[in-house]
KOLSE-310833 format. One record per residue: residue in three letters; x, z, y of N, C-alpha, C, O in turn. Coordinates in steps of 0.02 Angstrom, whole numbers, padded with zeros to 5 digits, always signed. Each point is the difference from the previous one (the first is absolute). Layout:
alaXZYXZYXZYXZY...
END
This chain:
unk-00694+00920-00403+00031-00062-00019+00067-00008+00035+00019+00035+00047unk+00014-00086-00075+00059-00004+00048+00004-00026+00059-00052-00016+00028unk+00118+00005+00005+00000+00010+00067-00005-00075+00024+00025-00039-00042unk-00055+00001+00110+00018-00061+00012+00054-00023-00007-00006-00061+00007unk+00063+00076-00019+00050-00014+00011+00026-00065-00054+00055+00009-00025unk-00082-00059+00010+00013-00035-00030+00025-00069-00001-00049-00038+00001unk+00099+00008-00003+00064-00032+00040-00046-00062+00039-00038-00001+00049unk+00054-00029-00079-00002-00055+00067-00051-00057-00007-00056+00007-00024unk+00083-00066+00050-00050-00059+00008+00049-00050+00048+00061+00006+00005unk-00101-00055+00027+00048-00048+00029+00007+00027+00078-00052+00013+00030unk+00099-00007-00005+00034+00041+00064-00010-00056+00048+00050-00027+00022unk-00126+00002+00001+00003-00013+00048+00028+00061+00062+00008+00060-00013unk+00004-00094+00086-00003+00032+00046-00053+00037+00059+00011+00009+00060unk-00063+00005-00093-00060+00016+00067+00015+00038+00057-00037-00001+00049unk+00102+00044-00056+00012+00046+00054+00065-00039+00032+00035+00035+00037unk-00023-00078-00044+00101-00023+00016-00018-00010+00075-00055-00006+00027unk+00118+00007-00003+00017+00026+00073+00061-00040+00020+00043+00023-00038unk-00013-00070+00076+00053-00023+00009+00041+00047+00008-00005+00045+00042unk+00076-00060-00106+00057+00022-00004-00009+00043-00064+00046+00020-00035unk-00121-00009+00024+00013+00077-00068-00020-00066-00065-00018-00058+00010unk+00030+00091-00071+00012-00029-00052-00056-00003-00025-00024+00057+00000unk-00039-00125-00039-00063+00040-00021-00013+00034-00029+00035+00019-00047unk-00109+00011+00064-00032+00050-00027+00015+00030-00065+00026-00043-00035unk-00032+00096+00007+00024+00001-00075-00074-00011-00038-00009+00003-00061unk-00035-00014+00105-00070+00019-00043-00038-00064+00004-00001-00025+00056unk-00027-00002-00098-00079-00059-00010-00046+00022+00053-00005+00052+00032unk-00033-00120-00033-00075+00003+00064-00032+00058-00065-00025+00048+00029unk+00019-00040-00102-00069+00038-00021+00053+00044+00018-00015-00003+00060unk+00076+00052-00061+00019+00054-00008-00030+00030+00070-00030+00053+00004unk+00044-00097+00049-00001+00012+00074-00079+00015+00017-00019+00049+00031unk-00014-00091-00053-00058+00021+00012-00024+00059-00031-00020+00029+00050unk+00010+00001-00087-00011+00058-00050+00052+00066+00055-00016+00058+00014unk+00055-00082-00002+00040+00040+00044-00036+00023+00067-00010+00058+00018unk-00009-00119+00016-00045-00020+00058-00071+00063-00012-00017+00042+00041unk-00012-00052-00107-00057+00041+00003-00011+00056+00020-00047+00024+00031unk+00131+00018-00067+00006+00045+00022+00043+00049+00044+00018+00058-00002unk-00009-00125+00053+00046+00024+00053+00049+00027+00004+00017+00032+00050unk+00026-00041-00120+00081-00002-00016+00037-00056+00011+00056+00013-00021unk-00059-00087+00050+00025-00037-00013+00068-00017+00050+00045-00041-00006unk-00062+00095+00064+00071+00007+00035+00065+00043-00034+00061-00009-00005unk-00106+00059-00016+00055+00011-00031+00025+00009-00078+00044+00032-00028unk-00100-00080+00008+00030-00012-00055+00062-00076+00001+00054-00012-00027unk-00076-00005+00051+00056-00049+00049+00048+00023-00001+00033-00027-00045unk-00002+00071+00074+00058+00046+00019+00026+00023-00084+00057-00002-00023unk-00108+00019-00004+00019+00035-00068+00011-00060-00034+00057-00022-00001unk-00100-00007-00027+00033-00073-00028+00071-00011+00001+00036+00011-00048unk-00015-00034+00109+00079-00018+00021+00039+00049-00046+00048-00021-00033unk-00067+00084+00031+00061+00038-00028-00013+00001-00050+00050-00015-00033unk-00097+00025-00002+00003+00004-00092-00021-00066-00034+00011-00003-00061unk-00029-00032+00080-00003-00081-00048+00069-00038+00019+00011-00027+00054unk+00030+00031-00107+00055-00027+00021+00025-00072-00082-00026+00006-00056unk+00078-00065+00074-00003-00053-00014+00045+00012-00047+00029-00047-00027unk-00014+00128+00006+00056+00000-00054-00021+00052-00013-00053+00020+00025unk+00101+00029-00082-00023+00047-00042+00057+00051+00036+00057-00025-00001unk-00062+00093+00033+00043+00047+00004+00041+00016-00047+00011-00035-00049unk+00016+00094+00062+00056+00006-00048-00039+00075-00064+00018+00015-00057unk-00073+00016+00099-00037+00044-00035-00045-00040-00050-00014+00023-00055unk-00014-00098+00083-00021-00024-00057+00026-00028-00041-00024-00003-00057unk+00068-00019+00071+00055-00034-00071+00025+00025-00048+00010-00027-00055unk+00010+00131+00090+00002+00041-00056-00060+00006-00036+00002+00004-00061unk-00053-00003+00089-00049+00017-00028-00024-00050-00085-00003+00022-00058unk-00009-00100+00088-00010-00023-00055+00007+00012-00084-00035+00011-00050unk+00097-00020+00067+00050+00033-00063-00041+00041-00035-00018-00018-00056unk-00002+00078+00084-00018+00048-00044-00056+00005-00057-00007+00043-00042unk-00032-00101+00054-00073+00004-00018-00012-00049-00065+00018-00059+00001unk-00045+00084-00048-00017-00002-00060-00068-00082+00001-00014-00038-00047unk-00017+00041+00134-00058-00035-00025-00013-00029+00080+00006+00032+00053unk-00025-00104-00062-00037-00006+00084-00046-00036+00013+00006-00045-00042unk-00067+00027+00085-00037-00009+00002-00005-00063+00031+00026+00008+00056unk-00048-00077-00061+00020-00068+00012-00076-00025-00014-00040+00002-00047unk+00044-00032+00126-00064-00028+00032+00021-00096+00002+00038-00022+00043unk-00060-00009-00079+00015-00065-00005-00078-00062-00014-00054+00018-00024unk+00066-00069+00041-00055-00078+00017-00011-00030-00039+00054-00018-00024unk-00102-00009-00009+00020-00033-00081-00011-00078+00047-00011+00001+00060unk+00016-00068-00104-00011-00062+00040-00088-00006+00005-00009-00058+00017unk-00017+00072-00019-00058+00027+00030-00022+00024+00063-00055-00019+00023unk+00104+00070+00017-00006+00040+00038-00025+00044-00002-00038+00014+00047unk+00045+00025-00097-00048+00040-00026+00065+00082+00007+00041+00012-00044unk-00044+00014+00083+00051+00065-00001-00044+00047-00076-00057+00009-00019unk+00126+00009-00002+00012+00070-00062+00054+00054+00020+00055-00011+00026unk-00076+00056-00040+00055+00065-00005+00013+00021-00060-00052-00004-00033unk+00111+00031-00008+00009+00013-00033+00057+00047-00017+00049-00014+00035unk-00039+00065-00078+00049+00052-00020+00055-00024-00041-00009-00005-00061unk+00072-00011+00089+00058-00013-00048+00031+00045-00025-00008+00040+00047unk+00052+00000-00101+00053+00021-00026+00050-00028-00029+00006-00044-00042unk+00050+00094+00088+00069-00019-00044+00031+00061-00014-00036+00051+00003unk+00108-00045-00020+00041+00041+00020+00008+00009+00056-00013-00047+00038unk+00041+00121-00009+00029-00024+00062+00067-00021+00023+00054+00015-00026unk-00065-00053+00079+00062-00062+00025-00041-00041-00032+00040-00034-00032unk-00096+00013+00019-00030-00073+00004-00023-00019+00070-00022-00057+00006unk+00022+00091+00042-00001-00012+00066+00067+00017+00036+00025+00056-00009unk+00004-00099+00048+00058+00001+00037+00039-00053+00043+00009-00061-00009unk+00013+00109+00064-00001-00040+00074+00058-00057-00027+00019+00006-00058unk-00003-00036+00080+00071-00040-00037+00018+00000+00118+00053+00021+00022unk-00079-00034-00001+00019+00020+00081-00065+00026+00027-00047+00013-00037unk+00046-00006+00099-00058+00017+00043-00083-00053-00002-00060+00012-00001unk+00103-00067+00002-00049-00059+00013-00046-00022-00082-00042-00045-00004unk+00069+00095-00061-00013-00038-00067-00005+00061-00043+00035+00051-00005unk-00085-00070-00020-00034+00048-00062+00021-00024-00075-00038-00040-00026unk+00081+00056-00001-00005-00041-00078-00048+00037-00045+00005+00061+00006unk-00043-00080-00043-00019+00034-00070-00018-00050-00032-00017-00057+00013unk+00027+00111-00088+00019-00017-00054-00089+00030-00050-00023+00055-00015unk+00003-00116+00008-00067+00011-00052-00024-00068-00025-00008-00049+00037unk-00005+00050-00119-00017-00055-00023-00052-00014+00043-00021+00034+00047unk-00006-00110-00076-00057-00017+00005-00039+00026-00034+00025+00035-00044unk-00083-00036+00047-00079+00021-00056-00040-00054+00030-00002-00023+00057unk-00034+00009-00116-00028-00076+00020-00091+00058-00006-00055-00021+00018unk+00073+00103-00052-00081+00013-00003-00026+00012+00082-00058+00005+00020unk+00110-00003+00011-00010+00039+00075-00030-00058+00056+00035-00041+00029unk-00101+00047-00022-00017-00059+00072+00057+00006+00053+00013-00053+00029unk+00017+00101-00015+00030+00009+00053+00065-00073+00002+00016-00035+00048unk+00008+00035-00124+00074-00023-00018-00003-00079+00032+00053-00029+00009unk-00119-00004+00008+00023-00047-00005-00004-00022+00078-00006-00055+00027unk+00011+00126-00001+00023-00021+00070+00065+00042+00004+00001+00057+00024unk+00045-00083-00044+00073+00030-00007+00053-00048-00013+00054+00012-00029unk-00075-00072+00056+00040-00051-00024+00023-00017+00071-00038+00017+00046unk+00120-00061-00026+00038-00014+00037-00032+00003+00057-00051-00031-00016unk+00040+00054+00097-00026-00033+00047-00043+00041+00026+00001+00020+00057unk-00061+00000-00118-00023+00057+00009+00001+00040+00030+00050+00035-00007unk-00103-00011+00060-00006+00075+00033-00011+00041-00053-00013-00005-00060unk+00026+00061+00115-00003+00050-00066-00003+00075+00037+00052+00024+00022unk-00101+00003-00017+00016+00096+00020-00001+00057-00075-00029+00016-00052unk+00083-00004+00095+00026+00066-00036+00007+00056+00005+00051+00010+00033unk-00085+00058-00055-00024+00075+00013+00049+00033-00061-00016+00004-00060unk+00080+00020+00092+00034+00052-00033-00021+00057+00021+00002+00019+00059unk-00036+00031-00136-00037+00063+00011+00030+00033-00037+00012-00020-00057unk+00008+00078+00082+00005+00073-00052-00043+00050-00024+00004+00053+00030unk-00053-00056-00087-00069+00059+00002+00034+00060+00017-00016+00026+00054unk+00054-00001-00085+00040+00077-00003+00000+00005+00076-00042+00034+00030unk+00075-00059-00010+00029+00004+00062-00043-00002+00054+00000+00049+00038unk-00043-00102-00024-00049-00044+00044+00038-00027+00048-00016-00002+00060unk+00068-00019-00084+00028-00051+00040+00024-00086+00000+00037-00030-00039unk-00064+00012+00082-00017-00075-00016+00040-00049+00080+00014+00020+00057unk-00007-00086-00090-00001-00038+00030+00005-00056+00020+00029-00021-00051unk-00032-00027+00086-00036-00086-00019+00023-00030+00027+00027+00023+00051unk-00023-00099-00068+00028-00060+00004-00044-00038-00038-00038+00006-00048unk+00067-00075+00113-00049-00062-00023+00077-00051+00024+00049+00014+00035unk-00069-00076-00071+00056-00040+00031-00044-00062-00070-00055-00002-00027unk+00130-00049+00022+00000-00057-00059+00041+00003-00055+00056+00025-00002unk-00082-00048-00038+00011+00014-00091+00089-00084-00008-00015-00058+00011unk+00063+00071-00023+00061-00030-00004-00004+00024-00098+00021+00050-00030unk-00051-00104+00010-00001+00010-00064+00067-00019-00025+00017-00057+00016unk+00041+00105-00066+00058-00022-00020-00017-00024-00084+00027-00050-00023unk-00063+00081-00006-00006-00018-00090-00079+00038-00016-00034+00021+00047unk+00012-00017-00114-00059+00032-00021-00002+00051+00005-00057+00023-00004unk+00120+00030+00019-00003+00057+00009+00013+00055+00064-00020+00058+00005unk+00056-00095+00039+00004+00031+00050+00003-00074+00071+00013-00061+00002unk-00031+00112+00041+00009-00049+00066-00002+00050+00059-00011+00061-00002unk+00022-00092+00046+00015+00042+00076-00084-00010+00051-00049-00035-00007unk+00068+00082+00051-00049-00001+00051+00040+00002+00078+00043+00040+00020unk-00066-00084+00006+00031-00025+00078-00033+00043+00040-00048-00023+00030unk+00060+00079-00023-00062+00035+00045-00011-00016+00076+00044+00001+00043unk-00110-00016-00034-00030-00025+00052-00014+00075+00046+00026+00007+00055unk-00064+00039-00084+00013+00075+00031+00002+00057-00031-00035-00004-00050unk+00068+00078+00058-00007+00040-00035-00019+00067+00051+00000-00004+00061unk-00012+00050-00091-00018+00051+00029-00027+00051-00050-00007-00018-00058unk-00012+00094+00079+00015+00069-00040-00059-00005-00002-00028-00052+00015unk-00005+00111-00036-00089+00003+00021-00004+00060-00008+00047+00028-00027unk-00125+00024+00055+00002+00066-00023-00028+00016-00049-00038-00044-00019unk+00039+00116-00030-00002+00005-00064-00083+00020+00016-00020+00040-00042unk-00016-00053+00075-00073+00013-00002-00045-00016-00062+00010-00053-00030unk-00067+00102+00007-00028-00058-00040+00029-00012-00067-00037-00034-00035unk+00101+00056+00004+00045-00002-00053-00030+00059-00058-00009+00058+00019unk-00002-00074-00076-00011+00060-00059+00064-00010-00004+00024-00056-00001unk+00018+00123-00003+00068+00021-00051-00007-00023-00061-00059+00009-00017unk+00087-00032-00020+00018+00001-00061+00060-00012-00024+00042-00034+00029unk-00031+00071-00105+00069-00013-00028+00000-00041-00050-00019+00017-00056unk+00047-00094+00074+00009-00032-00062+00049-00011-00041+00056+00005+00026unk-00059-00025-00101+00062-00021-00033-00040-00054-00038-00060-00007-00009unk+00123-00035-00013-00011-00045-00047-00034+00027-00073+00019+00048-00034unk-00065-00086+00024-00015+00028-00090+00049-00007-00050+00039-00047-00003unk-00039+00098-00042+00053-00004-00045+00006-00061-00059+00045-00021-00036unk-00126+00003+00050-00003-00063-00072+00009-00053+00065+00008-00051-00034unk-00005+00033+00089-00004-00041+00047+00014-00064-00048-00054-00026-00014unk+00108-00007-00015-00009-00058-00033-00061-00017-00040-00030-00054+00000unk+00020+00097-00026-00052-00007-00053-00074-00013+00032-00042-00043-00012unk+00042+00089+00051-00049-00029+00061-00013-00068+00027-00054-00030+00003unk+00118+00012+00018+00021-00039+00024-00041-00089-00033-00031-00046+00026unk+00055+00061-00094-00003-00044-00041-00069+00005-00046-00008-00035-00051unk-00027+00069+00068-00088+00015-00020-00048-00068+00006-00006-00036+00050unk-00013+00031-00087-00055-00063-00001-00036+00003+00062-00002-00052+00031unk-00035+00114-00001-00048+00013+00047+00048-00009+00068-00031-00016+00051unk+00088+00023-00047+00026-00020+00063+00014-00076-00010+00043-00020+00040unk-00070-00032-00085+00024-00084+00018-00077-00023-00007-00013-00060-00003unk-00041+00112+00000-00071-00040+00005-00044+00044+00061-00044+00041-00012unk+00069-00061+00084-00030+00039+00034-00096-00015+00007-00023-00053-00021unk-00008+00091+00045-00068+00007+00003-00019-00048+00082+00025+00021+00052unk-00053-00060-00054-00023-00017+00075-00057-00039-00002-00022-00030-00049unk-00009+00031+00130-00079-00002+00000-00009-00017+00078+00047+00009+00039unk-00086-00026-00025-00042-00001+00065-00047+00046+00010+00022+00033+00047unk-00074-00011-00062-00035+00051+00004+00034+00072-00046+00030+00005-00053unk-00048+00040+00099+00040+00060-00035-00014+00043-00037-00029+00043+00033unk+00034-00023-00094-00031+00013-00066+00020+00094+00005+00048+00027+00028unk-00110+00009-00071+00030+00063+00025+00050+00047-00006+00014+00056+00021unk+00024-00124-00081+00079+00063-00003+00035-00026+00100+00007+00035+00050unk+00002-00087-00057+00015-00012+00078-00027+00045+00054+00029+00012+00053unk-00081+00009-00070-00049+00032+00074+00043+00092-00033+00025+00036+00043unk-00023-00019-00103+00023+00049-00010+00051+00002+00025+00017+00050+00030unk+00030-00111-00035+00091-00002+00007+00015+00027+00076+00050+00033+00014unk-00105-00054+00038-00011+00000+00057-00016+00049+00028+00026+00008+00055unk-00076+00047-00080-00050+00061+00002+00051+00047-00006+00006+00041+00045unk+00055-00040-00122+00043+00056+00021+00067-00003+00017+00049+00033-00019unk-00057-00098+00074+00095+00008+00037-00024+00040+00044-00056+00021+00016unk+00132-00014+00009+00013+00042+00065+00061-00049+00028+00032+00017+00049unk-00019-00069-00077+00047-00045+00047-00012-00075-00015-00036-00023-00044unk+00064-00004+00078-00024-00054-00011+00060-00074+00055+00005+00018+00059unk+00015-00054-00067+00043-00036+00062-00042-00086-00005-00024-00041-00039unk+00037+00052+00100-00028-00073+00019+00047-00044+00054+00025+00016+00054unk-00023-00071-00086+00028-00073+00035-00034-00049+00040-00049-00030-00021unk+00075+00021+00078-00032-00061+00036+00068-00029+00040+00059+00015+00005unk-00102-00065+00019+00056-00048+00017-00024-00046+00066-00059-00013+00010unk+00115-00009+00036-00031-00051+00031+00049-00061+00002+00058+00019-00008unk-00062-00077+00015+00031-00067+00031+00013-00013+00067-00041-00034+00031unk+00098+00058+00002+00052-00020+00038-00023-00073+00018-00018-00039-00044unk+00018+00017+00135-00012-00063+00021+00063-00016+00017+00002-00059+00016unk+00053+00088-00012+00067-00003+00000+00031-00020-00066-00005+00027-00055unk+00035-00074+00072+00035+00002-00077+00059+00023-00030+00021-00015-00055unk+00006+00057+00100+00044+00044-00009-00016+00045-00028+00036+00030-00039unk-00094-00015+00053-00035+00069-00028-00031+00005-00075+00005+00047-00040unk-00042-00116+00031-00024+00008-00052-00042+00040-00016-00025+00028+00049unk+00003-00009-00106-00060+00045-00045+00035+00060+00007+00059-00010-00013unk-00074+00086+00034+00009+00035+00024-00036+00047-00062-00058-00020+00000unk+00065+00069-00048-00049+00028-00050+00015+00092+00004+00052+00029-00017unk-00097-00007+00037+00000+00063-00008-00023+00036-00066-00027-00029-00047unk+00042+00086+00051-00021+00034-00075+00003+00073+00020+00057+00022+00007unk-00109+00020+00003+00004+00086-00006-00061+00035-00026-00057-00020-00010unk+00086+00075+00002-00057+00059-00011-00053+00023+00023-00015-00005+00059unk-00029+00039-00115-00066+00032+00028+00000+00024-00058+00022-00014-00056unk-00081+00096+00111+00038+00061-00047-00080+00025+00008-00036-00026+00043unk+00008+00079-00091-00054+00039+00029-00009+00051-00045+00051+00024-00025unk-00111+00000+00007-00001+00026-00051-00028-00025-00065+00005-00061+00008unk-00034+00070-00072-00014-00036-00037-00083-00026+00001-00045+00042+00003unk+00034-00099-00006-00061-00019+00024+00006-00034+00077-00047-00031+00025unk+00115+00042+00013-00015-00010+00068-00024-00096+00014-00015-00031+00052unk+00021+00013-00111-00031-00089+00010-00056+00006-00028+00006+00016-00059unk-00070-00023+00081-00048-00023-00009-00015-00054-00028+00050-00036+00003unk-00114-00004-00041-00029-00048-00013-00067-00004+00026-00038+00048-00003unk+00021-00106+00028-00075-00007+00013-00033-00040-00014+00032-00045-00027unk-00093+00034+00032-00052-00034-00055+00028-00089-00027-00003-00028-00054unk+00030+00004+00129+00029-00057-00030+00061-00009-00035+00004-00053-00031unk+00039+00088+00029+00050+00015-00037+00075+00011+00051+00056+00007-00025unk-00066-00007+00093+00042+00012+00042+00025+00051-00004-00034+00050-00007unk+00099-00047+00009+00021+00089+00003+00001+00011+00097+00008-00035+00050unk-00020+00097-00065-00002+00024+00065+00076+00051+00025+00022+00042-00040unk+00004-00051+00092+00062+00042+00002+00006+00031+00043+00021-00038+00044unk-00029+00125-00010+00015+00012+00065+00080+00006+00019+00049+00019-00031unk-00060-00039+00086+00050-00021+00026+00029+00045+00056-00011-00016+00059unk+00060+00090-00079-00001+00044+00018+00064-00026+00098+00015-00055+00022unk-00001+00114+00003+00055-00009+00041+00056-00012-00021+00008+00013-00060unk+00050-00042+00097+00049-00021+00010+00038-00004+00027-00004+00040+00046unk+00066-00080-00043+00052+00012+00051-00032-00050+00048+00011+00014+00059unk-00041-00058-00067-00037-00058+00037+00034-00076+00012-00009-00038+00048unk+00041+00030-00094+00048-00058-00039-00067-00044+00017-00010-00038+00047unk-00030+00055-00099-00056-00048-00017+00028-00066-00043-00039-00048+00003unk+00091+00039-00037+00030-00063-00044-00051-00024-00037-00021-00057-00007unk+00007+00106-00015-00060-00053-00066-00049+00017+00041-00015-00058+00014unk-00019+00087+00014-00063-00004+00019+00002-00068+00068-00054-00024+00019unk+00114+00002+00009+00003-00054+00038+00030-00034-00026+00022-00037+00044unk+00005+00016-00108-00014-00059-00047-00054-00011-00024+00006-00048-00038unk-00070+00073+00039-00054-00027-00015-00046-00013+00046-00054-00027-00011unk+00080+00047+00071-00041-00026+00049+00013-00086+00019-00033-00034+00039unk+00087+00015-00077+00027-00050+00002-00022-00043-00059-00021-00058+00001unk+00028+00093-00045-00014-00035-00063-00017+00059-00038+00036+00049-00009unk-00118-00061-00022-00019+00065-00022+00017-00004-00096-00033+00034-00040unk+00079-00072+00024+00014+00007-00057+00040+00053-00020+00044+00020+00038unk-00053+00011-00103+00035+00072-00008+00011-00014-00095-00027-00043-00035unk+00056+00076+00025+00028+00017-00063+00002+00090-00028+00041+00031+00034unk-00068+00003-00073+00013+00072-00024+00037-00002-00068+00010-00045-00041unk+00007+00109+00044+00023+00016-00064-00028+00103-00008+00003+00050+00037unk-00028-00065-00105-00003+00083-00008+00042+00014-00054+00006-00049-00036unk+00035+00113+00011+00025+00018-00069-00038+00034+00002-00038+00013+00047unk+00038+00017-00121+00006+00067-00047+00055+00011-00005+00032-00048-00023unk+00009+00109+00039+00058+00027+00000+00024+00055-00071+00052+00031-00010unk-00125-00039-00037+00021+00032-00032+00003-00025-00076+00020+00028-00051unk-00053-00106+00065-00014-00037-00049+00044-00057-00003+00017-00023-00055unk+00010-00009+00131+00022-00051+00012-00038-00065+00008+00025-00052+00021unk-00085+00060-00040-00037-00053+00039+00000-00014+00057+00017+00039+00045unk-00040-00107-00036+00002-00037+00082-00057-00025+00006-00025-00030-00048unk-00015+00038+00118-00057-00053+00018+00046-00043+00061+00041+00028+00036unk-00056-00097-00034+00010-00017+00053-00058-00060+00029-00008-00049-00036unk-00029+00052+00097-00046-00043+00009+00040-00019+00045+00055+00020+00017unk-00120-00096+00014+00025-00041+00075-00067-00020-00004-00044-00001-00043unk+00055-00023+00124-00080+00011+00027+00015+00014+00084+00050+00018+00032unk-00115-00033-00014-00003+00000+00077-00008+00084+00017-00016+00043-00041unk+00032-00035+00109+00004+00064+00041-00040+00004+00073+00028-00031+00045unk-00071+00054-00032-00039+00013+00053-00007+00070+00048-00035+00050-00009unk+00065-00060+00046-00010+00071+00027-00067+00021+00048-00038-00031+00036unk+00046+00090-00054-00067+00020-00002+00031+00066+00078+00017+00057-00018unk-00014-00076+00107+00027+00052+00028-00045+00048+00021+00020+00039+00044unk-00074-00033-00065-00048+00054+00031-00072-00015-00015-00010-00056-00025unk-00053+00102+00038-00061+00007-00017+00002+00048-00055+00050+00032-00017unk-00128-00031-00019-00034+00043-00026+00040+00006-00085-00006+00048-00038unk+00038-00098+00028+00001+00001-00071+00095+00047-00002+00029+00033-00044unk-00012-00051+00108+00082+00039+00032-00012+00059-00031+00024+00017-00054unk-00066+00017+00090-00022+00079+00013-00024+00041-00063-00019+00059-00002unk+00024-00103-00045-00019+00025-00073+00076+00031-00030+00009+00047-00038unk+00037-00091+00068+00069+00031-00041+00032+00056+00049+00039-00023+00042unk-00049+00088-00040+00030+00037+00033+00088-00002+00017+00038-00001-00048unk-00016+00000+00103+00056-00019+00016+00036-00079+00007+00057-00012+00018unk-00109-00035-00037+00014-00078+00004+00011-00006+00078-00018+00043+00040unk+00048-00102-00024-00020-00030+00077-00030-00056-00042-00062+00001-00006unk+00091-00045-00021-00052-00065-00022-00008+00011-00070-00006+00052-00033unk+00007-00110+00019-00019-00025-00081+00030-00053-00020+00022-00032+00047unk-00010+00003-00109+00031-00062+00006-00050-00011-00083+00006+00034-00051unk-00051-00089+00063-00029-00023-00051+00004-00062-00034-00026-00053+00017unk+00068+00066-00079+00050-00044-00038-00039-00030-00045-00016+00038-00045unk-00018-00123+00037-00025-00008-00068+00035-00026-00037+00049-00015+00033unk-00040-00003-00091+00046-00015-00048-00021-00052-00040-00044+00007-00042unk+00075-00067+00055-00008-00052-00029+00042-00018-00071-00011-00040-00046unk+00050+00074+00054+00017+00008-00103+00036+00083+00003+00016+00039+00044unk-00015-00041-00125+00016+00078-00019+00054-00013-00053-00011-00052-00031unk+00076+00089+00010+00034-00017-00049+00035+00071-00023+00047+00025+00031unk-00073+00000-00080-00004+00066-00027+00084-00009-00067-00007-00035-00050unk+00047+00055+00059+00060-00001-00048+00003+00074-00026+00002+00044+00044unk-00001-00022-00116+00008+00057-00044+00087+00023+00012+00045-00042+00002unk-00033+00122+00008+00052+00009-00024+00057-00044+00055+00057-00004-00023unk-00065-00016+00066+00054-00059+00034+00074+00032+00030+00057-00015-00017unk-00080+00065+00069+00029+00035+00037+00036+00074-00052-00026+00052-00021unk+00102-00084+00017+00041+00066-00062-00004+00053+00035+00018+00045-00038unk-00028-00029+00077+00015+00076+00026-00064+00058+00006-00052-00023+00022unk+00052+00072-00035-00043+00056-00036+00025+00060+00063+00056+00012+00024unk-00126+00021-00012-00002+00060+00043+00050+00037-00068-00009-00009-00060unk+00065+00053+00094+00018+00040-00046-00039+00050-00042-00055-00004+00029unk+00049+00037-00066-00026+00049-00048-00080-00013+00016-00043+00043-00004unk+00032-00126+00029-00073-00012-00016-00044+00016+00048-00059-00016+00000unk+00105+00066+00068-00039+00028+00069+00040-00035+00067+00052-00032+00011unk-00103+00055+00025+00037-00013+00056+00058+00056+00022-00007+00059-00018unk+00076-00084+00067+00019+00038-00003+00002+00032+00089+00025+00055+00012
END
């Protein structure tokens, strides 16, 4: 699966020290850290790679990418993840401190309707080809229906662990797609029906969103969004309908796994990459750090057992197609 490394949450200080600046990390990140007796120096590491603006390697970077991955709150509180496409240059720095992009609304997407002015918002720029990725979270500066900025709160690189290669392109009928009956009547449910348990049975990726609320009000809603990778089948289901997730090593970030120690609300998303379908659930997150049921997933340290309180299945959504139908 992928790596802890998954951005942020509200930056209290548990480690601050008169004269140093606080902590870069949350009480759940710190503790999870604490367990495993990284938290000095992940301390140290923190400071240098979670930083309050975007480098100059990530700003080139944006630009390039065809598609990105956006972890957002509906008024509910209910976190979703979800897969956007554009051209590329629908992502781009306008300075260090500001993300602009450029993507309609979709009113079929749960995610969309946490994308409005004010809004937190995390953001996972990924390359399959490549396996290179990297994230930001900050607030949504809505300008019109089609594009708006992101104030980034933090950014940082991540490692390509955990990543399937693939080569994508846009589909050649992509409008036509686009404009399909089955992408404006999505499928959704509470209990999970067995094309769902299938949709689930043969990923090999999958990204998930969580979030926490800032007691600062500077800080605000803080929303992460990253990867998890395995092989196909690597999510389980069990009798109650929980998916089960091992929860391999890491850089020892712990972002989402200490945003839910905080608030165990979570959001997924699965594609088909070759169909363009999307699953995306939300639902609570429980981690599961050890015992008998651990030791069943070879190579896990924990588990993270996600139940899913709604399901929203969209046909065809996502324009972009593994090239020649494979991975590449």
């Amino acid at each position: 699966m992928s790596d802890h490394s998954d951005t942020n949450t509200h930056r209290t200080a548990p480690q601050n020290t008169p004269g140093r600046t606080p902590s870069p990390w949350h009480a759940g990140e710190v503790r999870l850290q604490e367990i495993l007796g990284v938290d000095a120096r992940m301390e140290e590491v923190g400071r240098k790679v979670l930083r309050d603006h975007m480098i100059e390697q990530h700003r080139l970077f944006y630009p390039q990418l065809p598609f990105a991955v956006l972890g957002t709150v509906d008024g509910d509180g209910n976190p979703w993840a979800t897969l956007r496409a554009n051209r590329p240059g629908f992502l781009f720095a306008t300075d260090p401190y500001h993300l602009s992009v450029t993507l309609p609304r979709d009113q079929t997407d749960p995610a969309d309707i946490g994308l409005n002015d004010g809004d937190g918002i995390g953001l996972l720029g990924i390359e399959l080809h490549t396996r290179r990725r990297n994230r930001l979270n900050g607030t949504i500066l809505r300008r019109n229906e089609t594009s708006f900025d992101i104030k980034v709160g933090h950014s940082f690189g991540n490692c390509p662990k955990y990543i399937h290669p693939r080569n994508l392109a846009f589909a050649p009928d992509v409008e036509d797609l686009q404009s399909q009956d089955l992408r404006k009547s999505p499928q959704t449910g509470v209990t999970l029906t067995k094309d769902v348990r299938d949709f689930i049975s043969q990923s090999d990726t999958f990204f998930i969103t969580s979030y926490v609320d800032n007691a600062a009000p500077d800080r605000g809603r803080e929303v992460d969004v990253s990867h998890r990778g395995g092989p196909p089948g690597f999510v389980t289901i069990d009798d109650t309908g929980a998916l089960i997730i091992p929860d391999y090593a890491g850089n020892r970030f712990f972002n989402t796994l200490g945003n839910l120690v905080i608030n165990p609300l979570a959001g997924l998303v699965f594609v088909d990459f070759t169909t363009g379908d999307m699953l995306q659930l939300t639902g609570t997150a429980e981690i599961v750090m050890g015992g008998a049921m651990v030791t069943q997933f070879v190579g896990a340290e924990r588990l993270l057992s996600f139940s899913p309180s709604r399901w929203v299945l969209r046909r065809a959504v996502f324009p972009m197609r593994m090239a020649g139908g494979a991975e590449g």
